[in-house]
N, C-alpha and C positions, 0 to 999 in steps of 0.2 A: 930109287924105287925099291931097290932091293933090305937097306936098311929099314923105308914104311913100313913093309910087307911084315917083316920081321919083328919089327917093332909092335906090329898090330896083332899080330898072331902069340907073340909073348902073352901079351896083354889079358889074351882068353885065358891061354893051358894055366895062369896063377889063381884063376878063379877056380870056385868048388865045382861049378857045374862040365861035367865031363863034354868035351870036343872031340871030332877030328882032327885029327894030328894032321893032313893035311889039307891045306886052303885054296883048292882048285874052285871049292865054293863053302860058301859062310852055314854055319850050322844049322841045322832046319829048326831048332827053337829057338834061334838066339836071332835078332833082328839086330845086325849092323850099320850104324849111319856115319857117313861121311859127313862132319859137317866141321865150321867154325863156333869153338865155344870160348876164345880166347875173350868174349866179353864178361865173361862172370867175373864178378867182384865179390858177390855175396848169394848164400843159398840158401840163408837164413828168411823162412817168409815176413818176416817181423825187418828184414833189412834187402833182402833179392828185389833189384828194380831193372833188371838188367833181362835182356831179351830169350837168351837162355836158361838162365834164372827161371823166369817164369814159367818156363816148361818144364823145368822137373821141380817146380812146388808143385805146379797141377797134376803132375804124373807121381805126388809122394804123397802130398795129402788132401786131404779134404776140410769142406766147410758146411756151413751150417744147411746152406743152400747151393747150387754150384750150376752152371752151365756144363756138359756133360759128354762124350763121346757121341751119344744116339742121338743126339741133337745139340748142338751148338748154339743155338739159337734159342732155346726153350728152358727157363730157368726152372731148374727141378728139385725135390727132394734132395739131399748129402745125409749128413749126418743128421739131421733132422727129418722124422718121417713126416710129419704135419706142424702145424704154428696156427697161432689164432692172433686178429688185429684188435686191436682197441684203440682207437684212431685220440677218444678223447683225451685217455690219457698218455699216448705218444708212447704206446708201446707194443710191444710183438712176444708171444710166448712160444717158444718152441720144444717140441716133444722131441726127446733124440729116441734113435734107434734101439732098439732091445739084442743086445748080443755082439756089438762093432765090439772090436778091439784093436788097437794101436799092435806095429808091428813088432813090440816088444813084447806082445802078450797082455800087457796092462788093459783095463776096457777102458772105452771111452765113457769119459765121465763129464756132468755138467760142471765139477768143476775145472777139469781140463779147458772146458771153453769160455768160461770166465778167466781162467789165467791166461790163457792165450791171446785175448782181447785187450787185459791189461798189459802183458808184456810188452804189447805192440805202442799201446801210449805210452809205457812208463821208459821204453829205451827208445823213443821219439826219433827212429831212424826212417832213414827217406820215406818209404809208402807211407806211414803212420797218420800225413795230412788226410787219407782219403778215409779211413775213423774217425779224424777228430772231427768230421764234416757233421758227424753225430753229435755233438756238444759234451764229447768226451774230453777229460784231464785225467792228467797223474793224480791229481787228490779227489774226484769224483766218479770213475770208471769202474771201480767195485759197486758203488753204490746204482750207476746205471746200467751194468752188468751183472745179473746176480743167477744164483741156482737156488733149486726145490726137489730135492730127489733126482728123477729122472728129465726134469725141463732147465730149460733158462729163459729167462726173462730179459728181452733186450729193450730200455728206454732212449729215448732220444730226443733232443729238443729242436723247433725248428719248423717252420712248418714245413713241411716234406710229405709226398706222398709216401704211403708205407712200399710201394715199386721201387721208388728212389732207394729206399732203406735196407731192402732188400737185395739190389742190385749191389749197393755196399760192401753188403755182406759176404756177396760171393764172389768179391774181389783177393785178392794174391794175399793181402794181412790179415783177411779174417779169416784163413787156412789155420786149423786148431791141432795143435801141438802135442804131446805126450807130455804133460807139465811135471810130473813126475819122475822120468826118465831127464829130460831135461833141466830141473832144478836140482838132481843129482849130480848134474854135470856143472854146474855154475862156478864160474872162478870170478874172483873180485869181484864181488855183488853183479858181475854181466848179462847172469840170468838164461846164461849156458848159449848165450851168441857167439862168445868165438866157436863152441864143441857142437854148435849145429851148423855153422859155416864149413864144416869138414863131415858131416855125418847127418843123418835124418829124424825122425823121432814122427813117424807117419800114421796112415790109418787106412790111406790110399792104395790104388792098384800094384805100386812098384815100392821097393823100399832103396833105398840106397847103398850099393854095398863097396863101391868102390869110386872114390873124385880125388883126381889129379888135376889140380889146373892146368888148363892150357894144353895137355894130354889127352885124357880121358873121362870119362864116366861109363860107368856100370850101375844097369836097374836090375832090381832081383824083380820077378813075378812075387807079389802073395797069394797064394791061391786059396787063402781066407777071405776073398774081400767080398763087402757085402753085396755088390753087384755080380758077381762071380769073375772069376781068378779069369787074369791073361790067357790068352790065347798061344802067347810064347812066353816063352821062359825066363827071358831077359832083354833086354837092350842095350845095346854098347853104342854110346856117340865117343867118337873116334874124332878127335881136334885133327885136322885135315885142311890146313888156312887156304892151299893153293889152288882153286876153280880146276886147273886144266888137270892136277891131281888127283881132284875128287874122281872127274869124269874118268881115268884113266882106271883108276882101282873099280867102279862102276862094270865097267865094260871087261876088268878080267873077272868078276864076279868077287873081289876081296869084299867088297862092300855091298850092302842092298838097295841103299838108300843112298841121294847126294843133294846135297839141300842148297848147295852156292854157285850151280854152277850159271854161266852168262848163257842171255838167248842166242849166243851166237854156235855154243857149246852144243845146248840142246837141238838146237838146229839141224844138228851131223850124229846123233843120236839112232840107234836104229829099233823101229819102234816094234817090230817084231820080239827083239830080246827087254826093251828099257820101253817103261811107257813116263809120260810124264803128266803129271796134276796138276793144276792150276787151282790157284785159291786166291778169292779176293782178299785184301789185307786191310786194313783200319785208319789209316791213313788215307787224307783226301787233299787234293793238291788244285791250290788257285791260284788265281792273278785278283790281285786286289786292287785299287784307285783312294789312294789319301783325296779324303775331301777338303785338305787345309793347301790345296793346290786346285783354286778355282775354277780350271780350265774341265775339269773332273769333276763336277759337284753337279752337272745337269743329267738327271736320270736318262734321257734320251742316249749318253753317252756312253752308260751302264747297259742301256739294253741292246743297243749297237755291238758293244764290246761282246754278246755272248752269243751273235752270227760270225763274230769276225776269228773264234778260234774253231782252226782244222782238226777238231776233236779226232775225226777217222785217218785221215791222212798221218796223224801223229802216232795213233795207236797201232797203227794197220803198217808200218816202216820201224822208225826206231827206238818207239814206244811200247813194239810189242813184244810180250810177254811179261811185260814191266806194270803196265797200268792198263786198266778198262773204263771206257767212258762211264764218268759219275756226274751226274751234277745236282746233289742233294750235300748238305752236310755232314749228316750221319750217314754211316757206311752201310752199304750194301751186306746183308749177313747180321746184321742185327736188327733185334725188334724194334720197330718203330722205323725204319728206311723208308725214303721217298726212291725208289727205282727207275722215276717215269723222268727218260732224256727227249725233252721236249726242241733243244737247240740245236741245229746242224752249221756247221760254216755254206752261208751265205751274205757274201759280201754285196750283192747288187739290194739285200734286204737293208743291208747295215747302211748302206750309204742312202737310203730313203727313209730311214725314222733320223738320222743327222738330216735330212735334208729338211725335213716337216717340221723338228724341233726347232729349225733354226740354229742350231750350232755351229758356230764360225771355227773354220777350216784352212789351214790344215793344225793339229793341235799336235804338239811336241811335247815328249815326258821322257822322262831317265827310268830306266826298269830295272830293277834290283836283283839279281840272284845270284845263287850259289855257281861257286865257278867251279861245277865239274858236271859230267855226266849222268843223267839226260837232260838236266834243268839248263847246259848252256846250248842242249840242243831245243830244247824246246820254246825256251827264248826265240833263235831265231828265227824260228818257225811264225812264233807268233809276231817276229819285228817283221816278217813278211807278210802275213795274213790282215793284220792292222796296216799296214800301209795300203790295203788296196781300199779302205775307208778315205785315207787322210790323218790316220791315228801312226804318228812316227815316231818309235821306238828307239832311245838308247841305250842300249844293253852297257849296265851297269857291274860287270861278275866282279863277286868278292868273297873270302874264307865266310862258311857257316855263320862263326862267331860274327864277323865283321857285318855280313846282313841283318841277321837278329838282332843285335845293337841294335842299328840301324832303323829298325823296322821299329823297337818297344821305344826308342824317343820320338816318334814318327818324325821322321826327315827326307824320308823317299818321298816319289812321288807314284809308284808303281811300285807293287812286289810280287814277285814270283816265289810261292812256298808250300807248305803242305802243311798239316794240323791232323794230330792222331788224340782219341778220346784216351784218359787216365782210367777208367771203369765204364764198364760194359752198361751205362745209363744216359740215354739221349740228351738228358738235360747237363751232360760232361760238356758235350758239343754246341748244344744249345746258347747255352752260356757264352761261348765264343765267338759263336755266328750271327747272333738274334736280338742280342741283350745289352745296352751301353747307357744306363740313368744317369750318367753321370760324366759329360763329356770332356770334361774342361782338363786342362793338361795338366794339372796338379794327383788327377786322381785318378793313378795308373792302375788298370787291371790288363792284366796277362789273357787276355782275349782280341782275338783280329776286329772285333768292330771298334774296339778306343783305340788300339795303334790304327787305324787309318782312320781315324777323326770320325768316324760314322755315327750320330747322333742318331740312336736308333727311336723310329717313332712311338710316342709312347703305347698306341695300344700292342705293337709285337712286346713290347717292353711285359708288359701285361701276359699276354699270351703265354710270354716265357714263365711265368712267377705261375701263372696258375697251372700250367702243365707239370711244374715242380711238384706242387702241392696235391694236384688231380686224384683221386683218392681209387677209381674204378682201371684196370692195369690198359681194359682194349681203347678206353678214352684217352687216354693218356698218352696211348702210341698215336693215337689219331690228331689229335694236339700236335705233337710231333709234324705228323708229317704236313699239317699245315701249315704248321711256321717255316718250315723248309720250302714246303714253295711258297710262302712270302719273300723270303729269302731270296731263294732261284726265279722269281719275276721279276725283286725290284730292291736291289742291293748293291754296292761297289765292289763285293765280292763275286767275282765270275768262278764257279766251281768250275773243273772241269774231269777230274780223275780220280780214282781209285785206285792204290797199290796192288797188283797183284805177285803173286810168288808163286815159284813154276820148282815144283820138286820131281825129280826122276828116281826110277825105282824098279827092281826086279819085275818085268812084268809077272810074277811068282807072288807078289807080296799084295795082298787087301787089307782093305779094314783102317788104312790110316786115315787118321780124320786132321786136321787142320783149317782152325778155324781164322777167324779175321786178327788175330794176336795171338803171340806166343804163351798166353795163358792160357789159350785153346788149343792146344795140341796137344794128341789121344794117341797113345799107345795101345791102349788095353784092349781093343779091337782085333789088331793087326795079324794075319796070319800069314804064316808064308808055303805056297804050293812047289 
């Protein structure tokens, strides 16, 4: 403990911004988090796919449009003050702001966001699919990305709502770059990706001043920024891998913030000093029915299955703090959610729609999951709750990998999993839960309704294509939440949860925001008393 300590306290006195020398408690401008950042790979927005990644692109720069600290939920203004649609000719024009400047000094310029857009197709690293969804290429993306003084011009082919297009946009690759500063930096045509993998080139509330992998990171405040400057000074995540760790430095005030610690930790927490946040997360977690397993193909046995899971029982023991009942698709915290939990476990209900339908009893299946905690607990939660039907569970655990396989050749007959949207646009989800034209086993799509054989009927089929395209934003959500409860009435998909994340903190500290992904998460708020 004593080397952390030390180790962490180094960490500040080499920064410019002046500390206390001693660390009985963390500096009143400088907000300290304990957390795990040994996932970063990259922090380059054009390559960051990775969960901390995505929190310091959103806390370095900005986009054309962006989901936002004051609302998470409410797609706002960025670097664009206004845009206008031109539906016929599939495109969007946007005004940027008069006065931004990138944290070099440099302003932001439309052609900065034209390059930015292209760098991201032209070095086709991980995120780059959710642009090309635009009918962007390497040899066409200048031409469907262009500037005029102070606008750009974004085109796009496809029929897509301009919401879809949008929501696109203010995802983690269309974050726009200092093109400038970083084509400065470019070694071997890379386009200055290795020298933004170690450094920032922002416009955003924080700028980058210090990353160590697996160590540290240090955020400078800009206090240029066009929403106005942080509220603190800086932020330090402090790589901290070990839970009982965090909590420890927590509790002697080393730290303000602990982002990993278990419900069991939070538990013995005392909430007069440490309060703790809950936040739903973007992940939703089912039990599915392959319908190339007969016994499974009679809807009576779909809607059976979504009295027979202890939704409360699970959440309310050793699912809590972990998940909150969901049973819609799309997550709870984004536009377009279905909220409304219509299923409670009741098994004297379950065993009378099996008894009406006629369903021949008792019915035996293999149920697939991940072999570790909570999904082998929640397994046999569920091998008990379905046996009081006649529905008998054999718990199937096996590595991550080894179920996935599993699941994308369909060969289960049951699975226990979760499904998180790639962009903050309904029809990410949609598409996974609603949508299958095309059943036949030759034509694999990476969505839960073709891995469990689910020949989706074709007006949802429909439903999903026209909500894509839906051109008016509050129709569009409303679209949504109708195909979800098409979905949650009459599907082999039984939702049942929502991730949540449970952060503890200086009861001193406000203002953090934390949205349904790590691309939502707001510093520039945060104060500490």
């Amino acid at each position: 403990m004593t080397t952390l300590r030390t180790t962490l306290l180094a960490s500040v006195l080499v920064l410019p911004l002046a500390v206390p020398a001693a660390w009985a408690e963390t500096p009143d401008d400088i907000l300290v988090v304990a957390q795990n950042i040994d996932d970063i790979v990259a922090i380059d927005p054009a390559q960051a796919y990775e969960f901390t990644s995505g929190e310091l692109v959103t806390n370095i720069y900005d986009r054309l449009v962006q989901y936002d600290a004051e609302d998470p939920t409410v797609l706002s203004p960025g670097l664009a003050s206004e845009w206008t649609v031109d539906e016929a000719a599939k495109a969007i024009t946007f005004t940027l702001r008069d006065g931004v400047t990138f944290h070099s000094g440099n302003p932001v310029r439309a052609e900065d966001v034209v390059g930015s857009f292209a760098r991201v197709i032209k070095l086709n690293l991980t995120p780059a699919f959710i642009l090309t969804q635009l009918g962007w290429t390497p040899e066409n993306v200048e031409q469907m990305v262009t500037a005029d003084g102070n606008s750009v011009t974004v085109r796009y082919e496809g029929d897509f709502s301009p919401a879809f297009v949008l929501n696109v946009l203010a995802s983690r690759p269309a974050s726009v770059v200092d093109m400038v500063t970083v084509m400065e930096n470019e070694v071997d045509g890379d386009m200055g990706n290795a020298w933004l993998n170690a450094n920032s080139a922002g416009s955003g509330p924080f700028s980058l001043q210090t990353f160590r992998p697996a160590e540290l990171v240090r955020l400078e405040a800009n206090a240029d920024y066009f929403k106005g400057a942080p509220k603190v000074e800086g932020v330090i995540l402090q790589h901290v891998a070990e839970s009982a760790t965090q909590q420890l430095l927590l509790q002697q005030g080393d730290v303000d913030m602990a982002k990993n610690l278990t419900p069991d930790q939070i538990a013995t927490l005392d909430p007069q000093a440490i309060k703790v946040e809950v936040y739903p997360q973007a992940a939703v977690h089912f039990l599915s029915f392959n319908q190339k397993v007969e016994s499974l193909t009679n809807p009576a046995v779909w809607e059976a299955a979504r009295y027979l899971v202890d939704y409360e029982g699970m959440t309310s023991s050793f699912l809590a703090g972990q998940m909150e009942v969901h049973q819609a698709f799309w997550p709870k915290g984004f536009p377009g959610s279905l909220d409304e939990t219509p299923y409670t476990y009741d098994p004297e209900k379950a065993k009378q729609i099996l008894a009406d339908a006629g369903v021949e009893l008792p019915i035996s299946v293999t149920l697939d999951v991940i072999n570790s905690a909570p999904f082998t607990d929640m397994a046999q939660s569920l091998q008990a709750s379905f046996a009081e039907a006649g529905i008998n569970f054999e718990i199937l655990p096996g590595t991550g990998s080894q179920v996935i396989t599993k699941y994308r050749d369909r060969s289960h007959e049951a699975m226990l999993l979760y499904w998180g949207p790639d962009f903050m646009d309904p029809h990410s989800n949609a598409k996974a839960f609603a949508y299958n034209a095309d059943n036949s086993d030759e034509a694999y799509q990476a969505t839960t309704t073709w891995r469990n054989a689910w020949a989706v009927p074709d007006d949802m089929n429909r439903m999903t294509t026209a909500a894509l395209s839906e051109p008016d934003a509050a129709k569009r959500e409303q679209m949504y939440r109708d195909l979800q409860a098409r979905v949650q009435e009459s599907s082999p998909i039984v939702i049942m949860f929502q991730a949540t994340y449970q952060v503890a903190m200086d009861a001193g500290v406000s203002g953090y925001v934390n949205g349904a992904t790590s691309d939502f998460v707001y510093y520039r708020l945060v104060d500490k008393q």
